[in-house]
PDB file of N, CA, C and O in Angstrom:
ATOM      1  N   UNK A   1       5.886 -11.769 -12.126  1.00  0.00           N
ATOM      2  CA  UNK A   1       5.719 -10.340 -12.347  1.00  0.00           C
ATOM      3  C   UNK A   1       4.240 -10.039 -12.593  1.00  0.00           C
ATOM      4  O   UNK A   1       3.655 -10.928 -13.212  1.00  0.00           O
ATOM      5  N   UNK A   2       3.350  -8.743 -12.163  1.00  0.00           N
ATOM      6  CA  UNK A   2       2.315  -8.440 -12.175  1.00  0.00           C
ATOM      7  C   UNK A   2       2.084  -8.318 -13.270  1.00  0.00           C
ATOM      8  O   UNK A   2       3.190  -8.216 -13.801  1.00  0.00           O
ATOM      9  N   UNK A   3       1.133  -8.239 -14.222  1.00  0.00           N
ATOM     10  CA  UNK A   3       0.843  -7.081 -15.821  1.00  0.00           C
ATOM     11  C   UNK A   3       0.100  -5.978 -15.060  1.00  0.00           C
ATOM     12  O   UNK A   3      -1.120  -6.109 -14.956  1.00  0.00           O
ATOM     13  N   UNK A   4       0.765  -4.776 -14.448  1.00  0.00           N
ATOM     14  CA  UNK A   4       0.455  -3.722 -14.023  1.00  0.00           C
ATOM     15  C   UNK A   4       0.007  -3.294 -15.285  1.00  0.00           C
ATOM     16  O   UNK A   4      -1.164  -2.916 -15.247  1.00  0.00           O
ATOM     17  N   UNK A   5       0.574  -3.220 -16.461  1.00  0.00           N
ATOM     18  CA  UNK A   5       0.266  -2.158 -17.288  1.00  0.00           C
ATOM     19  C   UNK A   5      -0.583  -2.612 -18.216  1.00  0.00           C
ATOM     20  O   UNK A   5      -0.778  -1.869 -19.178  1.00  0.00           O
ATOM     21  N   UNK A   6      -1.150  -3.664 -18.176  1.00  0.00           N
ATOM     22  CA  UNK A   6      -2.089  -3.851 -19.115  1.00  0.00           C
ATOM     23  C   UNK A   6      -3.606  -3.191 -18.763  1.00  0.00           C
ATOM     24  O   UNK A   6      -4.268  -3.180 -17.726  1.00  0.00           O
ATOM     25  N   UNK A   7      -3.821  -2.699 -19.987  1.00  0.00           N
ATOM     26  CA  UNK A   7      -4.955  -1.478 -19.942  1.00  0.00           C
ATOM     27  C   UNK A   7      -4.872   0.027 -19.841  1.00  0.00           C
ATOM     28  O   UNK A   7      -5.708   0.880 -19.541  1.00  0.00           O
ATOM     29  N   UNK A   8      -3.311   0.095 -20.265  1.00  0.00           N
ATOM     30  CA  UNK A   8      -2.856   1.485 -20.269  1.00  0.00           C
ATOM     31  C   UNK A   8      -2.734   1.714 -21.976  1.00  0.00           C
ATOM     32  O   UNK A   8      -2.023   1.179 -22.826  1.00  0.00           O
ATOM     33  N   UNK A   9      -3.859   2.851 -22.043  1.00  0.00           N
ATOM     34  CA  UNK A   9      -4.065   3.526 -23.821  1.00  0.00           C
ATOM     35  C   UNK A   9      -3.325   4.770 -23.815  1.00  0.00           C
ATOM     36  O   UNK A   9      -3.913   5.206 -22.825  1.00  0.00           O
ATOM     37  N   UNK A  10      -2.668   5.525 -24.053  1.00  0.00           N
ATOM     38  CA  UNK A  10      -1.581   6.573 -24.181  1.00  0.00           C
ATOM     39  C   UNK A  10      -2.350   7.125 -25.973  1.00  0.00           C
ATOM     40  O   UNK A  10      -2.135   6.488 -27.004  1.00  0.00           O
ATOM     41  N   UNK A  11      -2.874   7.899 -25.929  1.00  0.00           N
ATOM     42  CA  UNK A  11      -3.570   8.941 -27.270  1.00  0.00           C
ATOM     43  C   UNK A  11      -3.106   9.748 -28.069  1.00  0.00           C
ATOM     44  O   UNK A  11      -3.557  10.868 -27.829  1.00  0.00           O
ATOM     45  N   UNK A  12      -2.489   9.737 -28.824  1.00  0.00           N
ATOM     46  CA  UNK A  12      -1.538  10.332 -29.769  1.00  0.00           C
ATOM     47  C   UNK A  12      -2.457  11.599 -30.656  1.00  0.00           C
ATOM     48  O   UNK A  12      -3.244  11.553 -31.601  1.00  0.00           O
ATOM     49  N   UNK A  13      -1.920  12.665 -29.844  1.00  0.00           N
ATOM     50  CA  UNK A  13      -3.080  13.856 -30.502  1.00  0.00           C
ATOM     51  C   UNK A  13      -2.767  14.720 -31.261  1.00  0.00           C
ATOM     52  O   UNK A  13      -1.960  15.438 -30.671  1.00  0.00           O
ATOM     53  N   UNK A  14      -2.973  15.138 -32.423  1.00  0.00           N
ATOM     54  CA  UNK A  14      -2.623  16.171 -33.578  1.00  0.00           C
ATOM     55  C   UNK A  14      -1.319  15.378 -34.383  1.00  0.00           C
ATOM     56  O   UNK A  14      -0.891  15.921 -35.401  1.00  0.00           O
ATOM     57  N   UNK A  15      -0.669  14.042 -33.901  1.00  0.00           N
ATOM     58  CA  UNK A  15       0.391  13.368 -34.551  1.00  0.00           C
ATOM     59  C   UNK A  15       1.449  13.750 -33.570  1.00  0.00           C
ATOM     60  O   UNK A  15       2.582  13.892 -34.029  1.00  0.00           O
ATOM     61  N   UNK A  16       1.261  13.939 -32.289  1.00  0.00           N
ATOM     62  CA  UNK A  16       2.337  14.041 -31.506  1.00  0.00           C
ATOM     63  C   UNK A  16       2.944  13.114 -31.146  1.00  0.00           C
ATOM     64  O   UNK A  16       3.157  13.039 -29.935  1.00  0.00           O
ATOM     65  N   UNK A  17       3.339  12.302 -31.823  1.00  0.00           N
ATOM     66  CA  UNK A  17       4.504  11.002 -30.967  1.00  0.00           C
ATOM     67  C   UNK A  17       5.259  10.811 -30.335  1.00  0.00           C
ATOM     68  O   UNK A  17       5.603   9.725 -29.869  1.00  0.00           O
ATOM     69  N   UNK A  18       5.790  12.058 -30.139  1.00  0.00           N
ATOM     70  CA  UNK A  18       6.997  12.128 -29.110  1.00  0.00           C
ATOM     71  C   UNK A  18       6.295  12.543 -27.751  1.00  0.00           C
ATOM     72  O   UNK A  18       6.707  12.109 -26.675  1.00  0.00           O
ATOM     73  N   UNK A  19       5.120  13.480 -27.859  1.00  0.00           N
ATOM     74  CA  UNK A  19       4.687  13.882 -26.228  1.00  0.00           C
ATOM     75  C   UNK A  19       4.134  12.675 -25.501  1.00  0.00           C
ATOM     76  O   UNK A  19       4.027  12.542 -24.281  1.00  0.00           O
ATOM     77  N   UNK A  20       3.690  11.527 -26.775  1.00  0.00           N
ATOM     78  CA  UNK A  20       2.657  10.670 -26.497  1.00  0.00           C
ATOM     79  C   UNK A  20       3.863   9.275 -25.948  1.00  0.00           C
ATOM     80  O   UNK A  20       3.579   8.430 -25.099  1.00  0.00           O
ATOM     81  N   UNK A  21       4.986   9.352 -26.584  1.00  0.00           N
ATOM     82  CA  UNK A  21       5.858   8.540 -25.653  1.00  0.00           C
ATOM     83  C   UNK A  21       6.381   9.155 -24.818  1.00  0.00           C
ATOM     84  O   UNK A  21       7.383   8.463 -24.640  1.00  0.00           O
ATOM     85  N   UNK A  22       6.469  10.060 -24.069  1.00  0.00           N
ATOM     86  CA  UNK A  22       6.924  10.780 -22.874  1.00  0.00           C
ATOM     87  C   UNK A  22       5.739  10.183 -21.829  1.00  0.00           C
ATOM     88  O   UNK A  22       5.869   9.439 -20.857  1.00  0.00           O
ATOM     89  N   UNK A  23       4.735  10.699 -22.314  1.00  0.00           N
ATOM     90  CA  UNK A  23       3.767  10.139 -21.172  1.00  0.00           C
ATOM     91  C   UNK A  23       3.655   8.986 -21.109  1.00  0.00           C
ATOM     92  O   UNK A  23       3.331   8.719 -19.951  1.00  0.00           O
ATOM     93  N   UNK A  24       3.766   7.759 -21.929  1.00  0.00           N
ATOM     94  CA  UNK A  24       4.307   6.525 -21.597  1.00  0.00           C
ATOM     95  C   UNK A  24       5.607   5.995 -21.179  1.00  0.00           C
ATOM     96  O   UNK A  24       5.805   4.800 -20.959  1.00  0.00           O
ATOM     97  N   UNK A  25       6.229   6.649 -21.107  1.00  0.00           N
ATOM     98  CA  UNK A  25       7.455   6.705 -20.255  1.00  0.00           C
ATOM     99  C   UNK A  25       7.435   6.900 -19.036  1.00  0.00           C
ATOM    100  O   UNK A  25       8.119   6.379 -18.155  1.00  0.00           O
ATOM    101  N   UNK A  26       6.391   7.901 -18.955  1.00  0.00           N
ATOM    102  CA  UNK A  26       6.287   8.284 -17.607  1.00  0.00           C
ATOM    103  C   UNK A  26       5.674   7.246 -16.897  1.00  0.00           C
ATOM    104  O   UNK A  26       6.030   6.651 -15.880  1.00  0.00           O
ATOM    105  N   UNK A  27       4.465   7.110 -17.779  1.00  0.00           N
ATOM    106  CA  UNK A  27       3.525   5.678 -17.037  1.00  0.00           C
ATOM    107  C   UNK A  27       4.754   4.735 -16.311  1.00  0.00           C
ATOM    108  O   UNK A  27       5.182   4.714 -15.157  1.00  0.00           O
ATOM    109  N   UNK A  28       5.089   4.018 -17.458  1.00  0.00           N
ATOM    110  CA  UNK A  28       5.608   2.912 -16.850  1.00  0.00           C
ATOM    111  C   UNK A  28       6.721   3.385 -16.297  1.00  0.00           C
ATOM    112  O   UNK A  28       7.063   2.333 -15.757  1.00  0.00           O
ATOM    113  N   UNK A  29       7.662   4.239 -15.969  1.00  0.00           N
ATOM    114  CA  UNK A  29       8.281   4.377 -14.869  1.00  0.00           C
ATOM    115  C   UNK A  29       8.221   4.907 -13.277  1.00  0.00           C
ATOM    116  O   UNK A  29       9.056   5.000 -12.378  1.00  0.00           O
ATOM    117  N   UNK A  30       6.814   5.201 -13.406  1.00  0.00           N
ATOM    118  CA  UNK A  30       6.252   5.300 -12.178  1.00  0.00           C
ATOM    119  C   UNK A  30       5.148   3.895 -11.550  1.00  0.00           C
ATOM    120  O   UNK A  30       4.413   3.727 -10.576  1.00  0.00           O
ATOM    121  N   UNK A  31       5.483   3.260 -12.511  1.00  0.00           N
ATOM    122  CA  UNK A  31       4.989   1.606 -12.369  1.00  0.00           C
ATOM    123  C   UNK A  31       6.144   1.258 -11.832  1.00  0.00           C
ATOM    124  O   UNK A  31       6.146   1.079 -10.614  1.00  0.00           O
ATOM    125  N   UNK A  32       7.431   1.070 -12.602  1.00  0.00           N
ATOM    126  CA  UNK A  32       8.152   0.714 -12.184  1.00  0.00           C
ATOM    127  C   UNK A  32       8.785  -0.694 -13.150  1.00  0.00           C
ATOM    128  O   UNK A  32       9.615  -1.585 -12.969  1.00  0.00           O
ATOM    129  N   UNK A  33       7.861  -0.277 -14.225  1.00  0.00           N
ATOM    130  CA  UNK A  33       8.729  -1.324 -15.647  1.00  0.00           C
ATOM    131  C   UNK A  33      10.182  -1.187 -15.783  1.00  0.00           C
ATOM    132  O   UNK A  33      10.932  -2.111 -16.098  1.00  0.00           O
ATOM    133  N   UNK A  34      10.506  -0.087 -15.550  1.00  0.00           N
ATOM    134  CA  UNK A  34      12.450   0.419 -16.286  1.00  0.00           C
ATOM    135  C   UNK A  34      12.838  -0.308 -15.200  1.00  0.00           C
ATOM    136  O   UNK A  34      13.839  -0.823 -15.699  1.00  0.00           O
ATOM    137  N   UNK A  35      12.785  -0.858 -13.767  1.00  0.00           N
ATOM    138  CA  UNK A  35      13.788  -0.625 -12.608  1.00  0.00           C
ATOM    139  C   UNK A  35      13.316  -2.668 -12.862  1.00  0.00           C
ATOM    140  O   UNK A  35      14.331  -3.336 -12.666  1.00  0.00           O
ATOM    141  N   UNK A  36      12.624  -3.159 -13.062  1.00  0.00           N
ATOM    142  CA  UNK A  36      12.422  -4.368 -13.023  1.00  0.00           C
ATOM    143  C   UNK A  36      13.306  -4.997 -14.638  1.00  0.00           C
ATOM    144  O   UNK A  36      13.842  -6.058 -14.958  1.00  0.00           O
ATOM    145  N   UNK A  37      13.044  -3.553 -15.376  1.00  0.00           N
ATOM    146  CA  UNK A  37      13.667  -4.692 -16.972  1.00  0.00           C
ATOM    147  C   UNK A  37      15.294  -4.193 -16.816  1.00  0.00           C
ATOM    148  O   UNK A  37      15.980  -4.586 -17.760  1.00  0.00           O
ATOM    149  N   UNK A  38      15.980  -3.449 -15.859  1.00  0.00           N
ATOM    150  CA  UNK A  38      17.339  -3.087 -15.418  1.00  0.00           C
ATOM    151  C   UNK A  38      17.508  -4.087 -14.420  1.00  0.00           C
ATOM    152  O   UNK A  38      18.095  -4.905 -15.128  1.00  0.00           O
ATOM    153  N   UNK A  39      17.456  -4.471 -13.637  1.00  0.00           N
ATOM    154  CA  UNK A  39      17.159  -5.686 -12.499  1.00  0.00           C
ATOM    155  C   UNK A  39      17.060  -6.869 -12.948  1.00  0.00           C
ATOM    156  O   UNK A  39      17.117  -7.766 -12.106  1.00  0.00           O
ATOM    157  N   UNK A  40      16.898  -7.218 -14.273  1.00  0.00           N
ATOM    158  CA  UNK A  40      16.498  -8.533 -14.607  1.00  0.00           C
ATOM    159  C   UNK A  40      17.674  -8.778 -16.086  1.00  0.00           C
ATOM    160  O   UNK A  40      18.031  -9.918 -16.385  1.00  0.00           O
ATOM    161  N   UNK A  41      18.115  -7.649 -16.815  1.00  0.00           N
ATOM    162  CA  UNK A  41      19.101  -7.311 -17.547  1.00  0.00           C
ATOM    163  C   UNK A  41      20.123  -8.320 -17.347  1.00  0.00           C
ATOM    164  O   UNK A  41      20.331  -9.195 -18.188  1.00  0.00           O
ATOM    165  N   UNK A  42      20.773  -8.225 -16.248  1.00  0.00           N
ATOM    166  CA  UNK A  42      21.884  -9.597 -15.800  1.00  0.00           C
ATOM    167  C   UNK A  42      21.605 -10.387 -14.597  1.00  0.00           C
ATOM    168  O   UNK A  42      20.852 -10.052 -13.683  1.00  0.00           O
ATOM    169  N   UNK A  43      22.249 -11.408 -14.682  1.00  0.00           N
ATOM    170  CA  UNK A  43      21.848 -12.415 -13.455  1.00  0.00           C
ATOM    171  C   UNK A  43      22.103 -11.204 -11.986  1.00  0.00           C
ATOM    172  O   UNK A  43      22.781 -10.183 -12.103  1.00  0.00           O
ATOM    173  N   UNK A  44      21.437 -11.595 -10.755  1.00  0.00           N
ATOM    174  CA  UNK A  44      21.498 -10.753  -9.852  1.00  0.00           C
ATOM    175  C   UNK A  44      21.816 -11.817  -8.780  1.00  0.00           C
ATOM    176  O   UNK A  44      21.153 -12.852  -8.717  1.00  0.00           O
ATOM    177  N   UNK A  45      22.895 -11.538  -7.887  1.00  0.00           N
ATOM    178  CA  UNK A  45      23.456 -12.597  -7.334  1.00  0.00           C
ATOM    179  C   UNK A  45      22.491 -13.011  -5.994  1.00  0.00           C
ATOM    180  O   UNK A  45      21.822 -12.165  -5.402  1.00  0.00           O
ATOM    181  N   UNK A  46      22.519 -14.161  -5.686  1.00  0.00           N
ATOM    182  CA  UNK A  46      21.156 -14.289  -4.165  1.00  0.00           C
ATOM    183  C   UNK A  46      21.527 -13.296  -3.417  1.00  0.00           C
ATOM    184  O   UNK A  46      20.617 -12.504  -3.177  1.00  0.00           O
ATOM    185  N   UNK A  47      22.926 -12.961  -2.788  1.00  0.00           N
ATOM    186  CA  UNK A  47      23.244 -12.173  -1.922  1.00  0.00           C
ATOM    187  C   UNK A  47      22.897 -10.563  -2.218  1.00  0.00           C
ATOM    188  O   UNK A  47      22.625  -9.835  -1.263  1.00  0.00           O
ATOM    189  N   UNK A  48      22.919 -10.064  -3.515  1.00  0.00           N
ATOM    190  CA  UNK A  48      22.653  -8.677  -3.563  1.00  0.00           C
ATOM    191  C   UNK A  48      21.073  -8.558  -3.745  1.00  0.00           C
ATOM    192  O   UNK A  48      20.437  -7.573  -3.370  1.00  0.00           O
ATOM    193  N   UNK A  49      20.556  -9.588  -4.314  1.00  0.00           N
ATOM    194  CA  UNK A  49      18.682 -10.175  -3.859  1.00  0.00           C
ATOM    195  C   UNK A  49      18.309  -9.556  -2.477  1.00  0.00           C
ATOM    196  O   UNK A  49      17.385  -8.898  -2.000  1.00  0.00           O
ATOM    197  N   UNK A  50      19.428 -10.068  -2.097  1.00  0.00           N
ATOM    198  CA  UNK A  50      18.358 -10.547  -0.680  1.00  0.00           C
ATOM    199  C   UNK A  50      18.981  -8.873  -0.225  1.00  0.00           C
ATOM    200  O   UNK A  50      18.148  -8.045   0.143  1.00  0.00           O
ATOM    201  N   UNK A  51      20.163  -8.567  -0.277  1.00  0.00           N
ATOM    202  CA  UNK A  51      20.328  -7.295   0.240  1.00  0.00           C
ATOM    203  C   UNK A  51      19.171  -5.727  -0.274  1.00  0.00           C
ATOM    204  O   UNK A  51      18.800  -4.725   0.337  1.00  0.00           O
ATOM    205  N   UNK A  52      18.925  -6.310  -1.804  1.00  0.00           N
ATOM    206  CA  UNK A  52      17.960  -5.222  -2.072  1.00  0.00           C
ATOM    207  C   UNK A  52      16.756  -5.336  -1.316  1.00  0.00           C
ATOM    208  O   UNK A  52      16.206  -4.463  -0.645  1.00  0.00           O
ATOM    209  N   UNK A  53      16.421  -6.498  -1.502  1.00  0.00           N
ATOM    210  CA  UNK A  53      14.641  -6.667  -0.886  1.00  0.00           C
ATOM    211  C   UNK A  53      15.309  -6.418   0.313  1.00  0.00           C
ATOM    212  O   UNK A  53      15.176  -5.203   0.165  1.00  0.00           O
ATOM    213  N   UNK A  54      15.924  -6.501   1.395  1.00  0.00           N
ATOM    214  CA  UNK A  54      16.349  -6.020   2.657  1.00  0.00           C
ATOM    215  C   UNK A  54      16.356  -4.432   2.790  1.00  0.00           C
ATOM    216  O   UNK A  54      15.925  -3.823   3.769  1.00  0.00           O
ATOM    217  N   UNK A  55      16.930  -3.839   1.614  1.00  0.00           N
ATOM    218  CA  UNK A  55      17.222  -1.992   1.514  1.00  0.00           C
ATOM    219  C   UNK A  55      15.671  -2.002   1.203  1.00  0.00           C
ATOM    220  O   UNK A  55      15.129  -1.138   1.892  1.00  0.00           O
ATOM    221  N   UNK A  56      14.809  -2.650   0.439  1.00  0.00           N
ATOM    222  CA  UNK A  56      13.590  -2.114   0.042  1.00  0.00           C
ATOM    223  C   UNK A  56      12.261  -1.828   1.169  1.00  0.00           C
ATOM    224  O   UNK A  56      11.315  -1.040   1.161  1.00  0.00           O
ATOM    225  N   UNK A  57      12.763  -2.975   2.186  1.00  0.00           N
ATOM    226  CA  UNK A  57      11.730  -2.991   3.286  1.00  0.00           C
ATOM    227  C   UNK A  57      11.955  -2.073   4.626  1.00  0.00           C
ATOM    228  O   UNK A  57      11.139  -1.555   5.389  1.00  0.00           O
ATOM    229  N   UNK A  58      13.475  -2.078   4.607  1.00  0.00           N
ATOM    230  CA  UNK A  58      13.767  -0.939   5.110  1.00  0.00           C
ATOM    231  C   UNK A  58      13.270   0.808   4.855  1.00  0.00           C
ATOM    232  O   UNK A  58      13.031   1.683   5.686  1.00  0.00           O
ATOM    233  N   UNK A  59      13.240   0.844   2.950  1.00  0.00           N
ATOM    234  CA  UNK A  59      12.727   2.299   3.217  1.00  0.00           C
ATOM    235  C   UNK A  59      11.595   2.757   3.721  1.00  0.00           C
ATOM    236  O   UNK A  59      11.398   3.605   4.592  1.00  0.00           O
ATOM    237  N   UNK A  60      10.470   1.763   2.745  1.00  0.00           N
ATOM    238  CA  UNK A  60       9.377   1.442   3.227  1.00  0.00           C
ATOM    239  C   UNK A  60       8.633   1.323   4.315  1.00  0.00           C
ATOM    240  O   UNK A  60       7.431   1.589   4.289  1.00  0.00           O
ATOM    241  N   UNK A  61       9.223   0.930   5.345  1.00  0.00           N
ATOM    242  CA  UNK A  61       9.316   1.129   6.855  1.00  0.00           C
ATOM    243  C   UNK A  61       9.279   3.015   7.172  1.00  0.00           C
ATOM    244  O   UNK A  61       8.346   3.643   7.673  1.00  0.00           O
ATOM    245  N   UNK A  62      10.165   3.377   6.849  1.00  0.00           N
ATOM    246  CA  UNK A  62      11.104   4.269   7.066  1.00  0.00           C
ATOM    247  C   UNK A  62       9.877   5.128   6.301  1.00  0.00           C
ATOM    248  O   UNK A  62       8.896   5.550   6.913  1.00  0.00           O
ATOM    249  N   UNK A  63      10.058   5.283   5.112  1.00  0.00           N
ATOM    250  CA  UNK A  63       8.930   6.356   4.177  1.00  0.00           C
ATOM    251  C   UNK A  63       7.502   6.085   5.359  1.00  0.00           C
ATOM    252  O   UNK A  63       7.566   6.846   6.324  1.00  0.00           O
ATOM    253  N   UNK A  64       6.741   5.481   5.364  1.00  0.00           N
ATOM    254  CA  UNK A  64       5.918   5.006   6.185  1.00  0.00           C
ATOM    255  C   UNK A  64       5.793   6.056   7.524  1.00  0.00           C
ATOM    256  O   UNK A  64       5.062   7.045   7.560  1.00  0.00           O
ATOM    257  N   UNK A  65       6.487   5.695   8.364  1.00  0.00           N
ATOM    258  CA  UNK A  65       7.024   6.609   9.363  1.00  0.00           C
ATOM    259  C   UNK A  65       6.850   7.590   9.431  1.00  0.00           C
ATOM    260  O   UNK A  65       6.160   8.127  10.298  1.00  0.00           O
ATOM    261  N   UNK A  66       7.814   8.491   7.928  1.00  0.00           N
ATOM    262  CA  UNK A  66       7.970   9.952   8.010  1.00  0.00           C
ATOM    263  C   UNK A  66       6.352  10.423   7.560  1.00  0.00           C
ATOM    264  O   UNK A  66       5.739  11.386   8.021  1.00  0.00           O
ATOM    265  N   UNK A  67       5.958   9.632   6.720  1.00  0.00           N
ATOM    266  CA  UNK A  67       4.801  10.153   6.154  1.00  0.00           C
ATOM    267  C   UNK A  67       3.164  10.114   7.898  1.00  0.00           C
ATOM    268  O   UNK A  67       2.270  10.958   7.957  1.00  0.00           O
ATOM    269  N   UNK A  68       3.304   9.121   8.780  1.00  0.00           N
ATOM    270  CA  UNK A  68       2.924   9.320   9.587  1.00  0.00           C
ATOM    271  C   UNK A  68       3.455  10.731   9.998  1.00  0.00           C
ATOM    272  O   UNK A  68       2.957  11.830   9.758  1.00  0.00           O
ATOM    273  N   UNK A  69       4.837  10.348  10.825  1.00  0.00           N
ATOM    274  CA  UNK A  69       5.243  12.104  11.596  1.00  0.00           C
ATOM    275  C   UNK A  69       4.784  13.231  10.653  1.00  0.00           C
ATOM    276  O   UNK A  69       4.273  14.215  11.187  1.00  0.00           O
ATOM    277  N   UNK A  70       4.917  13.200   9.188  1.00  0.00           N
ATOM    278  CA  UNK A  70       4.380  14.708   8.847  1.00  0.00           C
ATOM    279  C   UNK A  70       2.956  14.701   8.512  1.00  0.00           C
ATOM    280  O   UNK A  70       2.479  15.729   8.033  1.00  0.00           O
ATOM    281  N   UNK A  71       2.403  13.935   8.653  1.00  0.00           N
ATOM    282  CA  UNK A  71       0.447  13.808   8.803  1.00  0.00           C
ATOM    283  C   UNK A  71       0.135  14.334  10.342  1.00  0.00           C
ATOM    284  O   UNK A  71      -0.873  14.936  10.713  1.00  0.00           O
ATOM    285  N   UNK A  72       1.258  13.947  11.119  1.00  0.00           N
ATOM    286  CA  UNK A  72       0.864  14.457  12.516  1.00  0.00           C
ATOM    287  C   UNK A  72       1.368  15.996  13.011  1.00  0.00           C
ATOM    288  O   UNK A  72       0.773  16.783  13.747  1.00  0.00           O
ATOM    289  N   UNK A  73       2.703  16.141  12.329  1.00  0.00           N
ATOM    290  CA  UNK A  73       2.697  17.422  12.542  1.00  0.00           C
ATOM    291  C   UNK A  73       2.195  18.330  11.650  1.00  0.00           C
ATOM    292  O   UNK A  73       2.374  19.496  12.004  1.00  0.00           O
ATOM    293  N   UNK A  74       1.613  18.178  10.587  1.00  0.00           N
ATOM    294  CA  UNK A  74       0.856  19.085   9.755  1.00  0.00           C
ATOM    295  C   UNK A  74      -1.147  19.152  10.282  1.00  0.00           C
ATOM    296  O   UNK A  74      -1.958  19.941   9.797  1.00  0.00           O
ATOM    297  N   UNK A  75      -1.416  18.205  11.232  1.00  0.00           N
ATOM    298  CA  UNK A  75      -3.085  18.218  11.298  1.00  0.00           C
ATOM    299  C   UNK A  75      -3.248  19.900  11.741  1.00  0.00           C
ATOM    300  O   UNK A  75      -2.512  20.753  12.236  1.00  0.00           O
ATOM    301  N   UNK A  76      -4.695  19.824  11.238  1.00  0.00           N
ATOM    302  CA  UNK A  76      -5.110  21.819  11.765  1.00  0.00           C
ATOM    303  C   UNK A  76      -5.319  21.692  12.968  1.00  0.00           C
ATOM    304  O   UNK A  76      -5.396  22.722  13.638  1.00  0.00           O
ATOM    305  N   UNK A  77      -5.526  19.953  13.832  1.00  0.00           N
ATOM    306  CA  UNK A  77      -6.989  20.175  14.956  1.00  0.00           C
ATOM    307  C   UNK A  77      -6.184  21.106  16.258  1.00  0.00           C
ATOM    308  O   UNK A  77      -6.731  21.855  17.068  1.00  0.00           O
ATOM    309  N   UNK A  78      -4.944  20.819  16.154  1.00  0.00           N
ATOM    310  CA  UNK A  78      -4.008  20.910  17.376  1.00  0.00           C
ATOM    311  C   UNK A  78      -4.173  22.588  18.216  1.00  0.00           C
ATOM    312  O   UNK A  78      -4.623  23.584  17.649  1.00  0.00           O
ATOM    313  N   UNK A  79      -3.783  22.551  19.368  1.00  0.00           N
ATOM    314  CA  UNK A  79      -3.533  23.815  19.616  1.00  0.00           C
ATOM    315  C   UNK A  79      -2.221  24.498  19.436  1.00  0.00           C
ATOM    316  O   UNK A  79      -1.180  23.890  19.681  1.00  0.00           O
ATOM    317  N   UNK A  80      -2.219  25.838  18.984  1.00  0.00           N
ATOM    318  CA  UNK A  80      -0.933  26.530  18.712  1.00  0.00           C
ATOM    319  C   UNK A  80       0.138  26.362  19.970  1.00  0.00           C
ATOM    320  O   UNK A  80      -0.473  26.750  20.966  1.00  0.00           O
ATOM    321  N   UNK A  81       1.045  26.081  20.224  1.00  0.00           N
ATOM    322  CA  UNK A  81       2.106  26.132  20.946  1.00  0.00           C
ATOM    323  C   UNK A  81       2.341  27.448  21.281  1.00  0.00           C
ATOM    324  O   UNK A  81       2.589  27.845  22.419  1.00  0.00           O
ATOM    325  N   UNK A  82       2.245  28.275  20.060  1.00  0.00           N
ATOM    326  CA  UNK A  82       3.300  30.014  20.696  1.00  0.00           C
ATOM    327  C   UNK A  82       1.979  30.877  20.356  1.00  0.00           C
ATOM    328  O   UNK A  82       1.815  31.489  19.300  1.00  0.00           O
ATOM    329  N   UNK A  83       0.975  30.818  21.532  1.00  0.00           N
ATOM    330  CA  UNK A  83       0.053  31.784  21.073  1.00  0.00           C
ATOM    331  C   UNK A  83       0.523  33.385  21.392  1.00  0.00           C
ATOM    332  O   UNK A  83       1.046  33.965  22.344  1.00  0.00           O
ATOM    333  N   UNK A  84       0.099  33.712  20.223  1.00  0.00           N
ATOM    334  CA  UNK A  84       0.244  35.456  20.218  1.00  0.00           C
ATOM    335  C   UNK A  84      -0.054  35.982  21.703  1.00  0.00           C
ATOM    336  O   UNK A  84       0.827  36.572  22.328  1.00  0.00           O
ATOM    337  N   UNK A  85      -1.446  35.726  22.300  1.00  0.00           N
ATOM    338  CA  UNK A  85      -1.698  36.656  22.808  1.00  0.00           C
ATOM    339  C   UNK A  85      -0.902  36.637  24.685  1.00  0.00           C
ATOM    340  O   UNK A  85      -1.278  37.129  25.748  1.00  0.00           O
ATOM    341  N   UNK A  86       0.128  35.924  24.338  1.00  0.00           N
ATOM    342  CA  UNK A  86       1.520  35.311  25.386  1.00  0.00           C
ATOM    343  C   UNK A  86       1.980  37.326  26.299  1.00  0.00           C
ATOM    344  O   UNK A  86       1.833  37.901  27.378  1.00  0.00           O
ATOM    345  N   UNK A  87       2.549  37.589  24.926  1.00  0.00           N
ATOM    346  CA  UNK A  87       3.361  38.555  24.441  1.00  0.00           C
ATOM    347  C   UNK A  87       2.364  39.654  24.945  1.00  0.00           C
ATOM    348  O   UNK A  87       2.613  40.845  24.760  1.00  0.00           O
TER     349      UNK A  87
END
């Protein structure tokens, strides 16, 4: 496992402790600490292993992709398809 999170300071301001663990909550679940210490919670069988890292490379693929197609259909450089002055 990486230590992604080492070097993460979270600042507790006016005595807010609760906003100040929200935003560390947030941290590390956009790291991705909760989904690795749920994953590791009980034994995980080889077969559903191998099926996740299989679903994982799949999205990844997939996210990848879409995020190309909508970089391409969002660029400004293109020419308009339905120009006004048609009509």
């Amino acid at each position: 496992m990486l230590n992604r999170f080492i070097g993460k300071t979270v600042i507790v301001r006016d005595g807010d402790v609760d906003g100040a663990i929200r935003v560390l909550n947030r941290i590390m679940g956009s790291e991705g600490l909760f989904d690795i210490y749920r994953r590791t919670r009980y034994y995980e069988k080889p077969f559903n292993t191998r099926r996740r890292v299989s679903w994982q490379m799949c999205k990844a693929i997939y996210d990848e992709d879409m995020e190309r197609k909508i970089r391409f259909v969002s660029r400004k450089n293109r020419v308009n398809p339905n120009p006004a002055h048609i009509f």
